[in-house]
C-alpha positions as CSV (number, residue, x, y, z in Angstrom):
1,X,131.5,101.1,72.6
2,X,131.3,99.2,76.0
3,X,127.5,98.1,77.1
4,X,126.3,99.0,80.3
5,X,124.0,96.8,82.4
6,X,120.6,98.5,81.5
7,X,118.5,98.7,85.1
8,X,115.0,98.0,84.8
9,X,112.2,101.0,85.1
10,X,110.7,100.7,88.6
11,X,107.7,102.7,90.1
12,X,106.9,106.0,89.2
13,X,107.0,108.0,92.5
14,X,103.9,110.2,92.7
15,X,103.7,113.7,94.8
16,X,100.4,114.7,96.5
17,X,100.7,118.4,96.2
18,X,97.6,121.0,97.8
19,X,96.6,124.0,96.5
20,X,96.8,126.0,99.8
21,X,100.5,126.5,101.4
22,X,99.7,126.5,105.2
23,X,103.7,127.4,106.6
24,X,102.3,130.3,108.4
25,X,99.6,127.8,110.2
26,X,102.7,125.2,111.0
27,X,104.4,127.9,112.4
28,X,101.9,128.7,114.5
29,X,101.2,125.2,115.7
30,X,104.6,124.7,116.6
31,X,105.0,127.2,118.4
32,X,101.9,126.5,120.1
33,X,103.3,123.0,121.0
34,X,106.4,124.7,122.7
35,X,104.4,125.6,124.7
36,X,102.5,128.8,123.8
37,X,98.5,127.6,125.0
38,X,96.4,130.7,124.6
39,X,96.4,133.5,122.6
40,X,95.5,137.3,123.6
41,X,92.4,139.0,122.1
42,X,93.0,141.4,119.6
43,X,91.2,144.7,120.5
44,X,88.5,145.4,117.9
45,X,87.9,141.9,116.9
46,X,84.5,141.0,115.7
47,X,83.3,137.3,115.8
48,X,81.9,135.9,113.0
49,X,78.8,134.9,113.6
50,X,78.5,130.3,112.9
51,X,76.3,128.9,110.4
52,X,73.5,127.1,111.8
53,X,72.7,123.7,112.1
54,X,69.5,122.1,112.2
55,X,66.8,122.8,113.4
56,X,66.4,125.6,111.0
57,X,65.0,128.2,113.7
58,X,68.4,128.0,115.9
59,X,69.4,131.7,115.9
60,X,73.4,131.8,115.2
61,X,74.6,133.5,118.3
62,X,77.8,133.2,120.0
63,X,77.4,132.7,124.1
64,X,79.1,131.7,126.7
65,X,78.6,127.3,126.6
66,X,74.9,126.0,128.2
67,X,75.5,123.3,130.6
68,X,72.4,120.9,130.5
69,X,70.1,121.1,133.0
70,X,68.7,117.6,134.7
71,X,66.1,117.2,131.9
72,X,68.3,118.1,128.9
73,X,71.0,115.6,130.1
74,X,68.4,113.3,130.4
75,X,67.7,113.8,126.7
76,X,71.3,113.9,125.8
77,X,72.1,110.4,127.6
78,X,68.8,108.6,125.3
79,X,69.9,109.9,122.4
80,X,73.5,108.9,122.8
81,X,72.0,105.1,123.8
82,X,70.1,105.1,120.6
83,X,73.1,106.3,118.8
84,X,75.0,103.8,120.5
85,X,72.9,101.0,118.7
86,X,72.9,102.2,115.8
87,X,69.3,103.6,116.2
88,X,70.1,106.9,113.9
89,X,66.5,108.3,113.7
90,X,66.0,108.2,116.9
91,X,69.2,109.7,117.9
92,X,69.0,112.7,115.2
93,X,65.1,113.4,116.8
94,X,65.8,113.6,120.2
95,X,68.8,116.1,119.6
96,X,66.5,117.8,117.4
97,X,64.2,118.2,119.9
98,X,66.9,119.7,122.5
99,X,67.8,122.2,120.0
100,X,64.5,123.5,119.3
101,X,64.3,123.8,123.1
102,X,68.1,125.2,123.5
103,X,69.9,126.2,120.6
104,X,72.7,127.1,122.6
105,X,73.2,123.6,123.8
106,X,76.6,122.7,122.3
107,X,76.4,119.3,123.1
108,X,73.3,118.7,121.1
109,X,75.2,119.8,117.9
110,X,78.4,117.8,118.9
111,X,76.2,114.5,119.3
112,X,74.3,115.5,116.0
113,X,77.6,115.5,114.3
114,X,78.8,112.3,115.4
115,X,75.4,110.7,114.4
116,X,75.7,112.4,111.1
117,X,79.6,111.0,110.6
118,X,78.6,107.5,111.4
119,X,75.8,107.8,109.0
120,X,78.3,109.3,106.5
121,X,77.0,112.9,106.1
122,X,79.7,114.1,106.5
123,X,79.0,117.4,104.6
124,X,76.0,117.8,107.2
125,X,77.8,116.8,110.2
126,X,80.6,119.2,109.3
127,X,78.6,122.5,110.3
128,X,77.0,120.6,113.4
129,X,80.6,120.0,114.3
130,X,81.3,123.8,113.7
131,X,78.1,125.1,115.4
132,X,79.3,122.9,118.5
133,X,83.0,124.3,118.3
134,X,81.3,128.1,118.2
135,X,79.6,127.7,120.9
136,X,82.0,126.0,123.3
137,X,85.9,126.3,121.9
138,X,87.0,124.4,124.5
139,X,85.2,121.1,123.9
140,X,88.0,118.7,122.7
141,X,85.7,116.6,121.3
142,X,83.7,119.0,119.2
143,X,87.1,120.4,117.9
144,X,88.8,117.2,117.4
145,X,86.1,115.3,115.5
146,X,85.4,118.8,113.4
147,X,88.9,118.1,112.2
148,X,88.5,114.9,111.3
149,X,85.7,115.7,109.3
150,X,87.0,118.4,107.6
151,X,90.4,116.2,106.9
152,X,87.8,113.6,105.1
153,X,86.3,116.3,102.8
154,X,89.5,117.1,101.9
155,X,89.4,120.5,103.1
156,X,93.1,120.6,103.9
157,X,93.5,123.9,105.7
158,X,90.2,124.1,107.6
159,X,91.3,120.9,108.8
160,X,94.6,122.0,109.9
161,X,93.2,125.1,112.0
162,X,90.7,122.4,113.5
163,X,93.5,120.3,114.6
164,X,95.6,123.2,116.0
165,X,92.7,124.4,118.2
166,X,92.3,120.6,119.2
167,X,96.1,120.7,120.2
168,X,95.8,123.5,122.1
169,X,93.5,122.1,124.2
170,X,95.2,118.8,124.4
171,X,99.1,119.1,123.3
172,X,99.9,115.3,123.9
173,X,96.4,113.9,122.1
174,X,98.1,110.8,119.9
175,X,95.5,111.1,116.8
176,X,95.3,115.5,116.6
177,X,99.4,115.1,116.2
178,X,98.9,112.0,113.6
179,X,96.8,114.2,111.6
180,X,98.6,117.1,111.9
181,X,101.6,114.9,110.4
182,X,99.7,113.3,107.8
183,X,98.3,116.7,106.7
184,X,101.7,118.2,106.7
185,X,102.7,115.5,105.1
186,X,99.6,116.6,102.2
187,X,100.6,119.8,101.7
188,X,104.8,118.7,101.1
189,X,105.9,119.9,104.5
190,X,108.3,117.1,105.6
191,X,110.0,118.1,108.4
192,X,106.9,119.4,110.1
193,X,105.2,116.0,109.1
194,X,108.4,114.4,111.1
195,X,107.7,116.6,114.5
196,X,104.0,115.6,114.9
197,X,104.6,111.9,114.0
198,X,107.7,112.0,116.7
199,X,105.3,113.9,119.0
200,X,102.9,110.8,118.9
201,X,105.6,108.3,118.9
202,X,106.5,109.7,122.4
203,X,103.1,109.9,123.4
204,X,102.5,106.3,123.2
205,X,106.0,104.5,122.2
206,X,104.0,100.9,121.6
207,X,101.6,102.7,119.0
208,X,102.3,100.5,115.6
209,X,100.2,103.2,113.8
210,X,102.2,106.0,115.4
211,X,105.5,104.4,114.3
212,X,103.8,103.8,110.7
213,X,103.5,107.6,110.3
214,X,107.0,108.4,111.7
215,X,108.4,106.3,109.0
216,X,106.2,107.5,106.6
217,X,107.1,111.3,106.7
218,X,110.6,110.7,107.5
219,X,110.6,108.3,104.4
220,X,109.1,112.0,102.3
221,X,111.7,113.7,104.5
222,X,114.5,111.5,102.3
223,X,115.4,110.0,105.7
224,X,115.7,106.6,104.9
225,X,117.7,105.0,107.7
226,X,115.7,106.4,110.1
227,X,112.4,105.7,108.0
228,X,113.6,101.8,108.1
229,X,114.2,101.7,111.5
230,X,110.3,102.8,111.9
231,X,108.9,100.8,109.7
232,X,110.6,97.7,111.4
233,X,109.5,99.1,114.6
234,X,105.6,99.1,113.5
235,X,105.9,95.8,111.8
236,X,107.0,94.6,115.3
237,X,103.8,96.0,116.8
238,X,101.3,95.3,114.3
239,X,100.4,93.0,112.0
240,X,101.6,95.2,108.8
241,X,99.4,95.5,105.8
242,X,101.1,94.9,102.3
243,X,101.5,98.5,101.5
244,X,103.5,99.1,104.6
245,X,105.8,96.0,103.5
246,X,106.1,97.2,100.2
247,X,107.2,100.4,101.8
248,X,109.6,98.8,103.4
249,X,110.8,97.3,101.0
250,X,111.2,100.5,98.9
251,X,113.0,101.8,102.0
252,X,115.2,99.1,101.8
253,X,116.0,99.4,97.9
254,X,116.5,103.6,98.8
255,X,119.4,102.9,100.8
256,X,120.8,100.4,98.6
257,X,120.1,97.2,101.2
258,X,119.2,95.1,98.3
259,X,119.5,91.4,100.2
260,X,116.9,93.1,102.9
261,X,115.1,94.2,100.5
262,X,114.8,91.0,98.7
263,X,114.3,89.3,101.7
264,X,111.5,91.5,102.4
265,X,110.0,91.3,99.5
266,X,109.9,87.4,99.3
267,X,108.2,87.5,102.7
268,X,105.3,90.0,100.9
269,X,104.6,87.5,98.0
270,X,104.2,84.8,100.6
271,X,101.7,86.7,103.0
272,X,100.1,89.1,100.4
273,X,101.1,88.0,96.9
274,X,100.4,90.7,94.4
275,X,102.1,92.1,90.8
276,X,104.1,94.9,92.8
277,X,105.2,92.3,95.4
278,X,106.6,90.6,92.9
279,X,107.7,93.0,90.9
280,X,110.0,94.6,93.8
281,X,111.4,90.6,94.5
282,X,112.2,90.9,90.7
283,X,113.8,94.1,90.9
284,X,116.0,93.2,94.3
285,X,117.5,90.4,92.8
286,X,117.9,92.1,89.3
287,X,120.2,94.2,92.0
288,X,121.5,90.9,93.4
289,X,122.5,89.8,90.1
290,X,120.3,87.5,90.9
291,X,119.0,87.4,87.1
292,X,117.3,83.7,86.7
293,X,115.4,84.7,89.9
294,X,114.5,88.4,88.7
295,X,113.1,86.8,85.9
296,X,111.3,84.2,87.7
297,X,109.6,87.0,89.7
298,X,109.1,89.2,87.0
299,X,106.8,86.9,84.8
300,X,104.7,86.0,88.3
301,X,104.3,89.3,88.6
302,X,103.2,89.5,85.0
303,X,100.5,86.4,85.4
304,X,99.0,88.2,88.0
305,X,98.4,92.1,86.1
306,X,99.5,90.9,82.3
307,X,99.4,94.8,82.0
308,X,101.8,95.8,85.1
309,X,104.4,97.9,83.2
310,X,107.3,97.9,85.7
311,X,107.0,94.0,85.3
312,X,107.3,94.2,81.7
313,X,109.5,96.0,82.2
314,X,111.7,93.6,84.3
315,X,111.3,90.7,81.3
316,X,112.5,93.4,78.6
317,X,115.4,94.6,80.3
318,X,116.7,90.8,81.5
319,X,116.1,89.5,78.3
320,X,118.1,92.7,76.4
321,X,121.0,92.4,78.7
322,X,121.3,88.8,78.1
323,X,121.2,89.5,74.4
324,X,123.7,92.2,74.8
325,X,125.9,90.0,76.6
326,X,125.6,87.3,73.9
327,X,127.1,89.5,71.7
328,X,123.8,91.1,70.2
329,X,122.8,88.5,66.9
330,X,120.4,89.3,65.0
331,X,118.4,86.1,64.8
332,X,118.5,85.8,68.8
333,X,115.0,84.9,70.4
334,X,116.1,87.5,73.6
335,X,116.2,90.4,70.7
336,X,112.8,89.9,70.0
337,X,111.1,88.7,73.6
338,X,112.9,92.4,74.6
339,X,111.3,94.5,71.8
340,X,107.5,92.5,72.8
341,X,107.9,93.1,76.4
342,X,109.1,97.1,76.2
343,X,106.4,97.4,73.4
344,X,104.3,96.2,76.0
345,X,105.2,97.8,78.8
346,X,105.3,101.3,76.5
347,X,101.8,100.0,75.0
348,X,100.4,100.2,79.0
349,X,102.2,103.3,80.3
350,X,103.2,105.8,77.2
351,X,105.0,107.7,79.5
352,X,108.3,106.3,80.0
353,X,110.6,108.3,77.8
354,X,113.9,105.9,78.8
355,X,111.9,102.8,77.7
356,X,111.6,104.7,74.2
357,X,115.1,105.6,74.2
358,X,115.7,101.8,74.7
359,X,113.5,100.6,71.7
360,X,115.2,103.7,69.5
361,X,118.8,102.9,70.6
362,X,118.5,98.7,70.2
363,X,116.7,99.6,66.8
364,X,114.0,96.9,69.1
């Protein structure tokens, strides 16, 4: 029987799956982006009435949005100064203070909210955020930053509806389409994920983080050409953080440019040298053929985590093909470096069923 060169196990790719399916809700906001701004009343529609925020004696009403009068905005403007340097106590009493006055003063709870987020409350700022957005719909700041919010408690589809409103308001606003594409992206809806990055790419074209996202969801889209060209585009822009190298450099492997993708990887262990940097540099030129340097890579990678499976990996699977291509003797140091460095690797991660198959079929 003929051996085959064995390829070493590489990353496991994870899928971030919700529990909600929000299709109807992308529909929606796509539609809504094509230029559908407003929606008709239904006849017979009841409001439900908001939950209230502090103070505890606002009554939860739904009018029409209280502009300040001089003295409120008076109010409003100190408590935003004192929020504005970082004087939180003061900040939260003076809005307090306005809303036992006005409880219908929507910018009171908007500033609460804010106050609360930068404090990181952010399950108390979330219902000042929705008191705000009940009593005036069309601030974009209430609705925007009640997204936001939501997005961070990880209340996925709350903070989709929040975003929609906020792009009805504002179809071109850069970070409502970002989140709308990262959230897509949450819930496994890749080609909506793609429309809202591309939406923000055109909104600003010189936005690293916008390009980042683009390449991101067409990366879960299984576009990887295009994904590449992204991620090259935002690493132009910005100075690119190791994950959005390594990307890269998985991009790169995806569409089988391994000398790119060796390249890019050798540039990650310089600026940001880590076990998965040189773990991908190991497995690029394992591609390369490139098999004294794979190694090479593969045991740096191992110095750095001595319990980084993929790594282990890496050593196993050299040092098995190079005992299969010696012709497989018994007494051969490779046989028995391969069996420690699988055992290790399976020792780490259990759950690698073609590592086992390895150990079973080499009798390792």
């Amino acid at each position: 029987m003929t051996d085959f060169t064995i390829l070493p196990s590489t990353l496991r790719s994870e899928r971030l799956r919700a529990s909600c399916t929000l299709a109807s809700c992308t529909l929606a906001v796509i539609s809504v982006l094509a230029g559908c701004s407003s929606r008709a009343a239904v006849m017979g529609d009841k409001p439900k009435a908001p939950a209230t925020v502090l103070p505890t004696n606002a009554q939860a009403i739904v009018v029409a949005p209280a502009k300040p009068t001089e003295t409120e905005a008076i109010k409003l403007a100190t408590a935003r100064d004192a929020a504005a340097k970082e004087d939180y106590e003061t900040a939260l009493r003076v809005f307090r203070e306005l809303l036992e006055e006005n409880p219908t003063l929507a910018d009171a709870f908007t500033g609460m909210g804010a106050v609360l987020e930068q404090k990181g409350e952010l399950t108390l700022a979330e219902p000042a955020y929705a008191r705000a957005v009940a009593l005036d719909a069309g601030d974009f700041t209430a609705v925007s930053s009640h997204g936001r919010v939501l997005e961070a408690l990880g209340r996925i589809k709350d903070a989709v509806f929040a975003y929609q409103r906020a792009l009805m308001i504002r179809p071109r606003d850069m970070d409502s389409n970002l989140a709308m594409s990262r959230l897509m992206s949450v819930t496994g809806q890749s080609d909506s994920a793609v429309v809202f990055a591309q939406r923000a790419v055109k909104t600003d074209p010189q936005s690293g983080p916008a390009h980042l996202q683009l390449a991101r969801s067409l990366a879960k889209a299984g576009r990887g050409a295009d994904a590449i060209r992204e991620y090259e585009s935002a690493c132009e822009l910005i100075e690119p953080p190791a994950e959005v190298m390594l990307a890269l450099v998985n991009a790169y492997a995806l569409e089988r440019r391994y000398q790119e993708a060796s390249n890019a990887a050798d540039a990650l262990t310089r600026t940001a040298p880590s076990a998965a940097a040189f773990e991908r540099l190991g497995w690029a030129n394992f591609r390369l053929n490139e098999f004294e340097k794979s190694d090479a890579a593969y045991r740096k990678a191992i110095e750095l985590d001595s319990t980084y499976w993929p790594a282990l990996n890496g050593v196993g699977v050299n040092a098995l093909n190079a005992w299969i291509k010696a012709g497989k003797p018994a007494d051969d140091p490779l046989r028995d470096e391969a069996r420690t460095m699988l055992q290790r690797s399976m020792k780490a991660n259990p759950d690698q069923p073609k590592v086992a198959l390895l150990l079973m079929k080499y009798q390792l």
